[in-house]
TORTI-206199 format. One line per 4 residues: their letters; for each residue z, x, y of N, C-alpha, C. Coordinates in pm, whole numbers, plus 50000, padded with zeros to 5 digits. Example, Ala and Ser with C-alpha at 12.3 -4.5 7.8 and 13.67 -1.06 7.14 Angstrom:
2
AS> 50780 51319 49431 50780 51230 49550 50780 51320 49670 | 50708 51285 49775 50714 51367 49894 50787 51290 50003;
***
This chain:
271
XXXX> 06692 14804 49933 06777 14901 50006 06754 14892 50156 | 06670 14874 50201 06623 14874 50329 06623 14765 50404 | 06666 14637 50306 06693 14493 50367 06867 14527 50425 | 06919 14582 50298 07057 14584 50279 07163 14663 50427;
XXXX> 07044 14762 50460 07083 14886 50561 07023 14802 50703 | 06913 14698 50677 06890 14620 50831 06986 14483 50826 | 07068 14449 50710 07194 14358 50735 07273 14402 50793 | 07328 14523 50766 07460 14610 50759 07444 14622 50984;
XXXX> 07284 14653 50985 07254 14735 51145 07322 14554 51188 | 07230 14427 51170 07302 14311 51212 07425 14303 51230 | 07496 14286 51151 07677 14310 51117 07731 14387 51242 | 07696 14491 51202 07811 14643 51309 07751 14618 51444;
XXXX> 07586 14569 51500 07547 14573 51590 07621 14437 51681 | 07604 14502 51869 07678 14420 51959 07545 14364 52019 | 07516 14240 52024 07436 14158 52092 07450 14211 52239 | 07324 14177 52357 07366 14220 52421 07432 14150 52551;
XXXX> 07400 13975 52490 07519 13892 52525 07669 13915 52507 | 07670 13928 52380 07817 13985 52340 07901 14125 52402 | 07794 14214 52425 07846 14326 52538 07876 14273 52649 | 07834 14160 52713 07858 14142 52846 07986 14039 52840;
XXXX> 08029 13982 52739 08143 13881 52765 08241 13964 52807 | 08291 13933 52922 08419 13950 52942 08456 13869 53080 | 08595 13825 53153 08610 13719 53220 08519 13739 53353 | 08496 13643 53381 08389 13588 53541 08513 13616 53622;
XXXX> 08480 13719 53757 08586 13785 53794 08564 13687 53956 | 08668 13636 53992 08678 13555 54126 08740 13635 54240 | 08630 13701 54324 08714 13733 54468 08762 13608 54548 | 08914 13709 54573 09000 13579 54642 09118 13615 54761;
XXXX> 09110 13580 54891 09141 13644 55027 09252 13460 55084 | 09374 13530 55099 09464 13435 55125 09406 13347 55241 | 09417 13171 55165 09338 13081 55227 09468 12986 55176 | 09590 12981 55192 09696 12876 55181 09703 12769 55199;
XXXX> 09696 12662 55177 09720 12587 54993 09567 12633 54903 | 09510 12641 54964 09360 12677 54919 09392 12754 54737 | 09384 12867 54831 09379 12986 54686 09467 13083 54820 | 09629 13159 54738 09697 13262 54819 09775 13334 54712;
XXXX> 09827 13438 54701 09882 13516 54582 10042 13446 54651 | 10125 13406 54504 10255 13349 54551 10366 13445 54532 | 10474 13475 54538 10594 13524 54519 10602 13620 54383 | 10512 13550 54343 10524 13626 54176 10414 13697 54129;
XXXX> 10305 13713 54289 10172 13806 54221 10036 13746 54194 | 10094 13621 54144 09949 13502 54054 09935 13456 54203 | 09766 13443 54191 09643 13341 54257 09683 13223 54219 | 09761 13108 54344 09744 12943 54302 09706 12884 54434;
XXXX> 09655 12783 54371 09595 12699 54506 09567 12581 54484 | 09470 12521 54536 09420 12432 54570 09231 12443 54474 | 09198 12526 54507 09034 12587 54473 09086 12646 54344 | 09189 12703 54330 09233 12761 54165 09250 12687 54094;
XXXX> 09331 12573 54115 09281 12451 53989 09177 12389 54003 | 09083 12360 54100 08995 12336 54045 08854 12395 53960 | 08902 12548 53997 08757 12646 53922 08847 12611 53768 | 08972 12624 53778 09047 12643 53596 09013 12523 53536;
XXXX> 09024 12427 53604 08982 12335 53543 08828 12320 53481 | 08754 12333 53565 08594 12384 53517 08557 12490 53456 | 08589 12567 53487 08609 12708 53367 08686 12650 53191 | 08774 12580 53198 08829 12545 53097 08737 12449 53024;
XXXX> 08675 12346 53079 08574 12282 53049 08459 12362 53002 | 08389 12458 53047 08268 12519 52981 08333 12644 52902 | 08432 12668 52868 08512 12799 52810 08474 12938 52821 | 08476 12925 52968 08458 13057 53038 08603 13127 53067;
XXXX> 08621 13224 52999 08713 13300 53095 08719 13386 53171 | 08812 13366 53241 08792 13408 53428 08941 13463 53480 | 08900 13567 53583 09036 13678 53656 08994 13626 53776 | 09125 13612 53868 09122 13566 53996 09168 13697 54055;
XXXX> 09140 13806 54153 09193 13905 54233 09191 13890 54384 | 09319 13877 54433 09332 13872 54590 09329 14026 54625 | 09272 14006 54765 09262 14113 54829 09227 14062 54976 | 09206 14149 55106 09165 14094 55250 08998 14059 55261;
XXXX> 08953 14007 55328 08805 13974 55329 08742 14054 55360 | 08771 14127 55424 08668 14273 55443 08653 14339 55355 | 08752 14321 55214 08702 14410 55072 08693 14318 55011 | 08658 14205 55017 08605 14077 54922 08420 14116 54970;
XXXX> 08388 14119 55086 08253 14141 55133 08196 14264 55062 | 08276 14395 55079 08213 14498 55009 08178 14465 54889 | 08315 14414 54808 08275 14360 54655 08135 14276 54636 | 08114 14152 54762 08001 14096 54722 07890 14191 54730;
XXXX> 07883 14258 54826 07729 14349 54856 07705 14413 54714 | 07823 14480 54683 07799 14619 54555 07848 14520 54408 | 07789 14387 54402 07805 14339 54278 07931 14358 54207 | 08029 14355 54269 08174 14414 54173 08259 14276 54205;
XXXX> 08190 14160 54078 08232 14028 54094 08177 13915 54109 | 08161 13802 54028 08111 13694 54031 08087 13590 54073 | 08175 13567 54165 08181 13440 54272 08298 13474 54356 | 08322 13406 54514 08416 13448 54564 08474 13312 54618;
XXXX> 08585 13268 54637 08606 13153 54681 08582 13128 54881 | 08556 13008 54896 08580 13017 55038 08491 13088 55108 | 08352 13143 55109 08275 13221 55160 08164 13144 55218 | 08185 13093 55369 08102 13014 55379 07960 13021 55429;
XXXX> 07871 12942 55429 07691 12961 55442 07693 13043 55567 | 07627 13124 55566 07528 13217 55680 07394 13288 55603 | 07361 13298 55705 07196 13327 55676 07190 13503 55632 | 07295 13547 55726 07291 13654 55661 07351 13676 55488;
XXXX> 07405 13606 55497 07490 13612 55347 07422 13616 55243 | 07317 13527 55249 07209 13492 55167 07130 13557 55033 | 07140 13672 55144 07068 13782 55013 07177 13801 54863 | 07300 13771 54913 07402 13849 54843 07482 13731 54748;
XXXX> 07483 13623 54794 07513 13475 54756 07443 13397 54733 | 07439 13306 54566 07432 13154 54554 07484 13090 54632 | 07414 13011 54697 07512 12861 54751 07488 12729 54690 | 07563 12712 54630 07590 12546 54601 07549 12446 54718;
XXXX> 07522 12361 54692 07523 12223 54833 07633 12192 54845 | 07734 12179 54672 07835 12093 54718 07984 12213 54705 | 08034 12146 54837 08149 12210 54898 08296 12220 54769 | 08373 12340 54810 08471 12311 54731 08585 12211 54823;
XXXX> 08601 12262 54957 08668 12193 55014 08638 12201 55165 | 08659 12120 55279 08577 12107 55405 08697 12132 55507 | 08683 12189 55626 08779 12235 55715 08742 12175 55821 | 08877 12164 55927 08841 12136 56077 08959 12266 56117;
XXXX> 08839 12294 56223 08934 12424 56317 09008 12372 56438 | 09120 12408 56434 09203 12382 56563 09229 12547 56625 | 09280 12565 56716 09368 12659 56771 09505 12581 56765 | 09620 12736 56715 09763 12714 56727 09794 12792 56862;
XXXX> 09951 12778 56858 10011 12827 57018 10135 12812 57009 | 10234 12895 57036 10357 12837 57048 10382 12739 57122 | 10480 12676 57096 10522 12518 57172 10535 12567 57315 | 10570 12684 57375 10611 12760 57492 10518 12753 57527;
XXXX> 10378 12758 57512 10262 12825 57571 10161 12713 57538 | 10171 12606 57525 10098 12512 57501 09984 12451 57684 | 10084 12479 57763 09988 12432 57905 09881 12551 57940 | 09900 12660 57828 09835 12755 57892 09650 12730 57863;
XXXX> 09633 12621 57770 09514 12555 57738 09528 12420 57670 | 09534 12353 57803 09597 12187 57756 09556 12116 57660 | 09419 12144 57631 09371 12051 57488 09299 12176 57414 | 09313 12280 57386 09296 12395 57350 09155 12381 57287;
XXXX> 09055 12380 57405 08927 12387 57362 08884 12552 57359 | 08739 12571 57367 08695 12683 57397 08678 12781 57498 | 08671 12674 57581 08635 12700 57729 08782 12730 57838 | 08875 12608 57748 09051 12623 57833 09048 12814 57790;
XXXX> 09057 12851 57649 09144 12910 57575 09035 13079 57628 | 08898 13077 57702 08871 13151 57702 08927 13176 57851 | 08944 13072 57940 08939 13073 58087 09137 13168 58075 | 09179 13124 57979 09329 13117 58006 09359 13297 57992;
XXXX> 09265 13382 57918 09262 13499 57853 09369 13555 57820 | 09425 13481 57730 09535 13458 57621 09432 13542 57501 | 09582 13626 57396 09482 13691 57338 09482 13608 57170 | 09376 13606 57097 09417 13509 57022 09391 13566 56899;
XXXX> 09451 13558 56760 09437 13627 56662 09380 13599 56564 | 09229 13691 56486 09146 13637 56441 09142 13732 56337 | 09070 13697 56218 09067 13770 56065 08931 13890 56107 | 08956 13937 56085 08792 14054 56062 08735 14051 55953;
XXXX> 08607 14041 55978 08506 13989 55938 08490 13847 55892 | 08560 13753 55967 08547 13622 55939 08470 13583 56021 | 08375 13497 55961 08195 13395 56043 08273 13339 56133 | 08309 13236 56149 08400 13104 56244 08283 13012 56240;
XXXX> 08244 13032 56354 08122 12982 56393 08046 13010 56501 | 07947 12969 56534 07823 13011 56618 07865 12973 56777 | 07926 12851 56814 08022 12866 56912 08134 12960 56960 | 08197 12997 56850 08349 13115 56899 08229 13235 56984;
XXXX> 08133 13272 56906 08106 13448 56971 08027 13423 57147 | 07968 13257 57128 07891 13220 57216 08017 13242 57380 | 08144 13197 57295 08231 13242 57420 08313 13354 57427 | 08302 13400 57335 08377 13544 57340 08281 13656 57255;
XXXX> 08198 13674 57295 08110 13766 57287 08133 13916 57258 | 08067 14014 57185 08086 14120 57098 08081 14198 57242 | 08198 14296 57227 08166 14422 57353 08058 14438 57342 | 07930 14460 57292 07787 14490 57315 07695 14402 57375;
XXXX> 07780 14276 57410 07719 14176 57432 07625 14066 57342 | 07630 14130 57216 07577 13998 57129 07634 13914 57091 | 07600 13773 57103 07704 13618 57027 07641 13582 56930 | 07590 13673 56829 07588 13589 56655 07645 13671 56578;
XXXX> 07742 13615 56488 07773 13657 56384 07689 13776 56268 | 07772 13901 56225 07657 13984 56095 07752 14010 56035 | 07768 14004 55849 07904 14012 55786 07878 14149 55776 | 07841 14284 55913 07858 14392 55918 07908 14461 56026;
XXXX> 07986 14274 56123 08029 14379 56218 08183 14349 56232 | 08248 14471 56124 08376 14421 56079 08485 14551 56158 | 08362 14647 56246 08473 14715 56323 08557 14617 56462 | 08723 14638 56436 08769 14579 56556 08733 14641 56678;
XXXX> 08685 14726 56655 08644 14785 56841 08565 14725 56918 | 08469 14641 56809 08317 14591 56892 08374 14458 56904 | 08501 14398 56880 08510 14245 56885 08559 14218 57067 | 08541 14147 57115 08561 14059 57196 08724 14100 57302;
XXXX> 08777 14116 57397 08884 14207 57461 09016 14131 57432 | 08968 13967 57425 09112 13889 57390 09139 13853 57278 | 09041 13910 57130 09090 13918 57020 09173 14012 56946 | 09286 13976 56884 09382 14069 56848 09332 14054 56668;
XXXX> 09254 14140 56599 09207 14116 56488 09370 14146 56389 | 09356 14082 56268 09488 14031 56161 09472 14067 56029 | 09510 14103 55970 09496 14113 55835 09503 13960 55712 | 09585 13909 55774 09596 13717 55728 09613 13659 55817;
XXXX> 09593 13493 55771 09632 13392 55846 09806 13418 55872 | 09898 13462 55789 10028 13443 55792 10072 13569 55903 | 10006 13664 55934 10049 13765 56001 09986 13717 56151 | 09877 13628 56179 09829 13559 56304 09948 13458 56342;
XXXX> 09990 13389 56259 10088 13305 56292 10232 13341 56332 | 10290 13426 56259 10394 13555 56315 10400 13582 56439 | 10257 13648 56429 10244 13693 56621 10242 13592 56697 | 10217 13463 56688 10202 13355 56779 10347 13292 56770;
XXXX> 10424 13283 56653 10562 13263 56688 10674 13385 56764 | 10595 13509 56760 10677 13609 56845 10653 13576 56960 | 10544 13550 56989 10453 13566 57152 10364 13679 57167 | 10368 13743 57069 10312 13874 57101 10138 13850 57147;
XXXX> 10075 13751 57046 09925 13621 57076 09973 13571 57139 | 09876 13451 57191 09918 13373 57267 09849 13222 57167 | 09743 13258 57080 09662 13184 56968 09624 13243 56868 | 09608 13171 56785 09551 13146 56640 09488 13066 56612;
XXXX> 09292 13068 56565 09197 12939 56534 09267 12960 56345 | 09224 12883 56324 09263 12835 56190 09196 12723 56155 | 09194 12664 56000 09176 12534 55959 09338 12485 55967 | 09299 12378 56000 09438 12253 56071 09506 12269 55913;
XXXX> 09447 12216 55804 09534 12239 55657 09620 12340 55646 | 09554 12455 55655 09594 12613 55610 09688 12625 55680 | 09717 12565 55846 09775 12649 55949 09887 12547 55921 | 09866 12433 55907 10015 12314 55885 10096 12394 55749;
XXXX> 10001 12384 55644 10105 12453 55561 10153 12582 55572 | 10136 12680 55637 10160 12777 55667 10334 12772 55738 | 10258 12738 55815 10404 12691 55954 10525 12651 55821 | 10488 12522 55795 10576 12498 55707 10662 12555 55610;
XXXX> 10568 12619 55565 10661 12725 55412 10691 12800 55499 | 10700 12849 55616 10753 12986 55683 10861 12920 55772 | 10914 12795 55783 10983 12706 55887 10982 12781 56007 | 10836 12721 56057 10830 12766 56218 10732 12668 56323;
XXXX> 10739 12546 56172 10691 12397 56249 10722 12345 56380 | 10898 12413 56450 10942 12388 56628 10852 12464 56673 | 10769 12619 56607 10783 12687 56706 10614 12680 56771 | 10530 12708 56631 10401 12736 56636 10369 12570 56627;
XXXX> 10246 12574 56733 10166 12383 56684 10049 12382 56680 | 09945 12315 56647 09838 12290 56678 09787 12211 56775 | 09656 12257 56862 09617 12121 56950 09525 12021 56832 | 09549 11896 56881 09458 11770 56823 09296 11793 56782;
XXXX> 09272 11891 56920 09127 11838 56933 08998 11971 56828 | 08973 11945 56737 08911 12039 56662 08766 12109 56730 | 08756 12227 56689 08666 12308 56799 08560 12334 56687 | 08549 12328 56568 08447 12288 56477 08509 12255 56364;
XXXX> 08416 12242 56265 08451 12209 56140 08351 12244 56033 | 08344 12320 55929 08212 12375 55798 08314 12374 55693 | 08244 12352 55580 08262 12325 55468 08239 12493 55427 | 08321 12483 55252 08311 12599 55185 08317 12597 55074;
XXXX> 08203 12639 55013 08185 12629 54858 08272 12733 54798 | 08193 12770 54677 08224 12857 54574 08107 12963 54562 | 08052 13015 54626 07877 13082 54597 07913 13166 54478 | 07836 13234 54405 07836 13296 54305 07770 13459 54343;
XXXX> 07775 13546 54307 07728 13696 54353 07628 13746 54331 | 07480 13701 54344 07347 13785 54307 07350 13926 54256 | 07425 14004 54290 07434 14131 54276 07499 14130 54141 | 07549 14072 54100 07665 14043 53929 07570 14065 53835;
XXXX> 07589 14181 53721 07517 14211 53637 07602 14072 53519 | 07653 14002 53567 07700 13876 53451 07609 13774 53422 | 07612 13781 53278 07498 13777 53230 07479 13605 53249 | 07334 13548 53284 07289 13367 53300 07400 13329 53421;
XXXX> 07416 13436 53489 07487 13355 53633 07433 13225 53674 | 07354 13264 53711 07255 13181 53839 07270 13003 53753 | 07256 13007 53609 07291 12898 53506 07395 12851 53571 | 07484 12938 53512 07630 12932 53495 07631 12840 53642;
XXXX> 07643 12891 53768 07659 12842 53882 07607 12706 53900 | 07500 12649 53859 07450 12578 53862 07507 12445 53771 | 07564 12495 53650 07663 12384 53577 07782 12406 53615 | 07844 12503 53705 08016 12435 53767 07998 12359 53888;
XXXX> 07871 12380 53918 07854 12230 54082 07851 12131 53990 | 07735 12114 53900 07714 11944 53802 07893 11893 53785 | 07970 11971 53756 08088 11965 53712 08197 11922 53862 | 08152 12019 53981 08259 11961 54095 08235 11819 54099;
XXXX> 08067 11829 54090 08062 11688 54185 08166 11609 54065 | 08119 11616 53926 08212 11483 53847 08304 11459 53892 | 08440 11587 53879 08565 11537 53944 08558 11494 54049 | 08479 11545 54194 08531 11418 54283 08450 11323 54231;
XXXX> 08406 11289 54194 08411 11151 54148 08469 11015 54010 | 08532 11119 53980 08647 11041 53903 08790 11092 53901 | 08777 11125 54063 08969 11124 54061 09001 11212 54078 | 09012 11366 54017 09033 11467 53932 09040 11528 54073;
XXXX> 08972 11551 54117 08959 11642 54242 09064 11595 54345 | 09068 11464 54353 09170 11405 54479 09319 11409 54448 | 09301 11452 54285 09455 11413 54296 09458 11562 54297 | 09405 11642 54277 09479 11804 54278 09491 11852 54471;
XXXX> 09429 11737 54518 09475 11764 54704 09591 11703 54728 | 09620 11604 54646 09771 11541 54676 09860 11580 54621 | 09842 11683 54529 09962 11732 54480 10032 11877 54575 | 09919 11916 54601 09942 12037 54694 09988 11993 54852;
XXX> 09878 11894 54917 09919 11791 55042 10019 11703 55026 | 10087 11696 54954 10185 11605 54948 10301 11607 55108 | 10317 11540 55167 10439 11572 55246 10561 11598 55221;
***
C-alpha cells in the first residue's frame, strides 16, 4: 500500500525541471534587418533566424518580445527574461549578462545627414560633427562607444558610459535623444537633426524601406565599429541557463562555418 501511494505521489508529482519549462523569453529593441517587429506585429530579422534556427536544433522553445532599450535594460537587471539580442560588452553590464566571445553579428558606425547638410561635417568624423554643433539623434540608453561621450560629454561632465544614465537631461546639449533608429532618421530627413550615428547596415536598410535613399546618406568614413552577441540574463530563474548559453555559441560558431549563417545575411542583404 505504501509503495502504491509513493507511485501514485511520482505520477501526479511536477519535477522541478518540469515546472520550469516554458519558452526562453528573448528581449528584443528594433535593430533593422537585424531583429525589428514588421507590419504584422512578429519579431523578424536577421539574429531571429538565426537564434530559430538554434533553438530548433536543441528543441528549445522560445518568445521573442520587442520593446525600446531602456525597458529591455530594466528587464535585464530584474531577471524578467533570458537573453536579449544585440546587447553589447561593457563592464558595467557584466554583473547582469553572459557574454559569449562569439558575436551574433559585427557593426561599423557611420553618421547619417541629409544630402542638404552634408558640408556641414565633410567626412563626418567626431571632431567635424562636434565642431559643427549640429544636433544629432541618439537612442537612450545606448553604450556607442567610449569615444562618442569622450566628445560629447554628460552635462555633469563625465565621458564613460553607465547603463544607468538613461535620463535625457544629463545627456550631452547637441543630442536630441529617439525612441528608434526609424524616428532618428525621420528627423534627419525633416531637418529637424542635423545627424544620426547608426550601424551603416541598419541605417542603409532603413533609408531604403522608408524611400528616403535621395534624402538621408551616410558618410564613408566609420567612427567605430563592436560586435554584438546574444548574452544570456544571470538574473533568469531559467532553469541550466548558463549550459544552455554555452551550447547555442558551440552551435553559432558551426553555422558560420558551414554556410548557414552567410546565407541568412544574403537573403536579408540582398540588393
Amino acid at each position: 500500500m505504501r509503495s502504491l501511494i509513493y507511485m501514485l505521489f511520482c505520477l501526479l508529482s511536477i519535477s522541478p525541471l518540469m515546472a520550469e519549462e516554458r519558452p526562453l523569453l528573448i528581449l528584443s529593441h528594433d535593430r533593422p534587418p537585424f531583429h525589428f517587429k514588421n507590419n504584422t506585429g512578429a519579431v523578424v530579422g536577421i539574429c531571429v533566424d538565426i537564434a530559430d534556427t538554434i533553438f530548433r536544433e536543441m528543441g528549445i522553445k522560445y518568445k521573442i518580445i520587442d520593446m525600446n532599450w531602456a525597458r529591455v535594460w530594466k528587464k535585464i537587471e530584474t531577471g524578467k527574461g533570458e537573453a536579449a539580442f544585440s546587447a553589447s560588452r561593457k563592464k558595467p553590464r557584466e554583473p547582469y549578462l553572459f557574454y559569449p566571445s562569439t558575436d551574433m553579428w559585427r557593426s561599423e558606425f557611420v553618421f547619417f545627414v541629409h544630402e542638404a547638410n552634408k558640408h556641414v561635417a565633410p567626412n563626418g568624423t567626431y571632431k567635424e560633427v562636434s565642431d559643427s554643433g549640429g544636433k544629432i539623434g541618439l537612442w537612450k540608453g545606448a553604450s556607442y562607444n567610449q569615444t562618442l561621450w569622450k566628445h560629447f560629454p554628460f552635462k555633469d561632465g563625465s565621458t564613460s558610459y553607465s547603463p544607468n544614465k538613461i535620463n535625457k537631461e544629463i545627456y550631452n546639449e547637441q543630442f536630441f535623444i529617439v525612441s528608434s533608429p526609424l524616428q532618428a532618421f525621420r528627423m534627419v530627413e525633416k531637418q529637424r537633426i542635423t545627424f544620426t550615428l547608426e550601424d551603416k547596415s541598419v541605417g542603409l536598410y532603413l533609408i531604403k524601406q522608408n524611400d528616403i535613399t535621395e534624402k538621408v546618406i551616410p558618410y564613408n568614413q566609420p567612427v567605430f565599429s563592436k560586435g554584438y552577441p546574444m548574452p544570456f540574463i544571470k538574473n533568469s530563474n531559467y532553469p541550466n541557463l548558463e549550459e544552455l548559453a554555452i551550447e547555442f555559441e558551440t552551435r553559432l560558431i558551426a553555422m558560420k562555418k558551414d554556410g548557414r549563417y552567410q546565407a541568412i545575411f544574403e537573403r536579408w542583404l540582398k540588393p
